[in-house]
LUMLOLUM-722961 format. One record per residue (C-alpha): x negated, y, z; residue number from 1. Coordinates in pm, 1 decimal. Each point is the difference from the previous one (the first is absolute). Layout:
N
        X        Y        Z num
        X        Y        Z NUM
...
END
This chain:
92
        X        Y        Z num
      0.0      0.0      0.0   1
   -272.8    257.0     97.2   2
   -176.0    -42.0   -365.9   3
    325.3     73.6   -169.1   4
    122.8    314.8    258.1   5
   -362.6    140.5    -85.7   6
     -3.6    -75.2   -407.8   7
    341.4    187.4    -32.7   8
    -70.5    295.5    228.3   9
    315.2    -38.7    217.4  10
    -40.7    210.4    273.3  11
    317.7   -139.6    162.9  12
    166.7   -279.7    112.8  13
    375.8    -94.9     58.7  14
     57.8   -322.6    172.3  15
    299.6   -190.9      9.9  16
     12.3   -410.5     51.5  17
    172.3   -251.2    201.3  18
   -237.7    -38.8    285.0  19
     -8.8    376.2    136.5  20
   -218.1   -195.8    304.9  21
   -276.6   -121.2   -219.5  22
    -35.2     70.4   -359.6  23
    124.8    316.9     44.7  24
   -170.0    117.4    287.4  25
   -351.9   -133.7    -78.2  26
     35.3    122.7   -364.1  27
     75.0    365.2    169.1  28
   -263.3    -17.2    279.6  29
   -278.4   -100.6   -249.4  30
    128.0    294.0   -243.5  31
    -58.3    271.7    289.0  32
   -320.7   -127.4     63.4  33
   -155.6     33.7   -314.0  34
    236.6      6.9   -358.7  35
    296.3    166.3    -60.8  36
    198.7    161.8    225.4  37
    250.1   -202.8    132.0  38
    407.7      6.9     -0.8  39
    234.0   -226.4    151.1  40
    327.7     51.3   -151.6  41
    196.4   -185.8    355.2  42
    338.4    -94.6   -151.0  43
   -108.5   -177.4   -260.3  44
   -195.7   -231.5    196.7  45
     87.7   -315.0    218.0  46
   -162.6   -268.6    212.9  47
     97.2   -359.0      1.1  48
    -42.4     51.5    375.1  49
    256.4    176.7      7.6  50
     99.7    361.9     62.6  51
   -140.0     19.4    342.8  52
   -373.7   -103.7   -153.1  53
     57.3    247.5   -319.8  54
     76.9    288.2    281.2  55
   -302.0    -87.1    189.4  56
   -200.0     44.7   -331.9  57
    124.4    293.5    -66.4  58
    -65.6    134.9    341.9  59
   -400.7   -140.9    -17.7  60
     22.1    189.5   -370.3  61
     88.1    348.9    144.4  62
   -216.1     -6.8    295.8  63
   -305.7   -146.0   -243.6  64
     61.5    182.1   -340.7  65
    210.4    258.7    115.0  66
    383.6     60.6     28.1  67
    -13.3    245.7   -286.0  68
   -125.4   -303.4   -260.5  69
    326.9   -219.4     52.0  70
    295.7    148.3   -220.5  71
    329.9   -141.5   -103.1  72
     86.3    -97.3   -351.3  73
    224.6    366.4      2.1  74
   -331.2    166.5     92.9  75
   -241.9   -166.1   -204.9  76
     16.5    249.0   -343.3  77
     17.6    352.6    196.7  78
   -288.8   -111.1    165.1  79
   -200.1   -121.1   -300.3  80
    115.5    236.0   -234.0  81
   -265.1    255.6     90.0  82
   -279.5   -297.6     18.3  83
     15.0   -195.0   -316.2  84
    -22.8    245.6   -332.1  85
    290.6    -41.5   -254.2  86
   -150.9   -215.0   -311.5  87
    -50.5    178.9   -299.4  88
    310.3    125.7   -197.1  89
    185.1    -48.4    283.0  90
    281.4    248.9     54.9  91
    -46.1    203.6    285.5  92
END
């Protein structure tokens, strides 16, 4: 994953996935320390432990990436929109 975040450029991340706990989290801990910057979009993520484990995650997220980096799917273009340039001949 880290060769093909670094031959594209991306300079962020949105994660979304079934096991908020594990994939998820590591995915976005390993992003802040080091590659893209990291965003956890929370309601479209899960945990096959259930919701209790996926809230726990997301609690371990904020306090270790920041509250600010976890958004909701609602959120996720106003606060990209400004990060990620329009491709070319896009309308503006």
């Amino acid at each position: 994953m880290v060769r093909a975040v670094d031959e594209r450029g991306w300079t962020d991340l949105v994660l979304c996935g079934i096991d908020t706990d594990s994939c998820v989290y590591d995915t976005a801990v390993a992003a802040y320390h080091g590659g893209p910057t990291p965003w956890i979009v929370t309601d479209a993520c899960a945990s096959t432990g259930g919701a209790e484990v996926h809230e726990t995650a997301l609690l371990l997220a904020r306090r270790n990436i920041g509250a600010h980096q976890l958004l909701t799917v609602d959120q996720v273009a106003d606060v990209l929109a400004d990060r990620v340039p329009a491709p070319e001949g896009a309308c503006a």
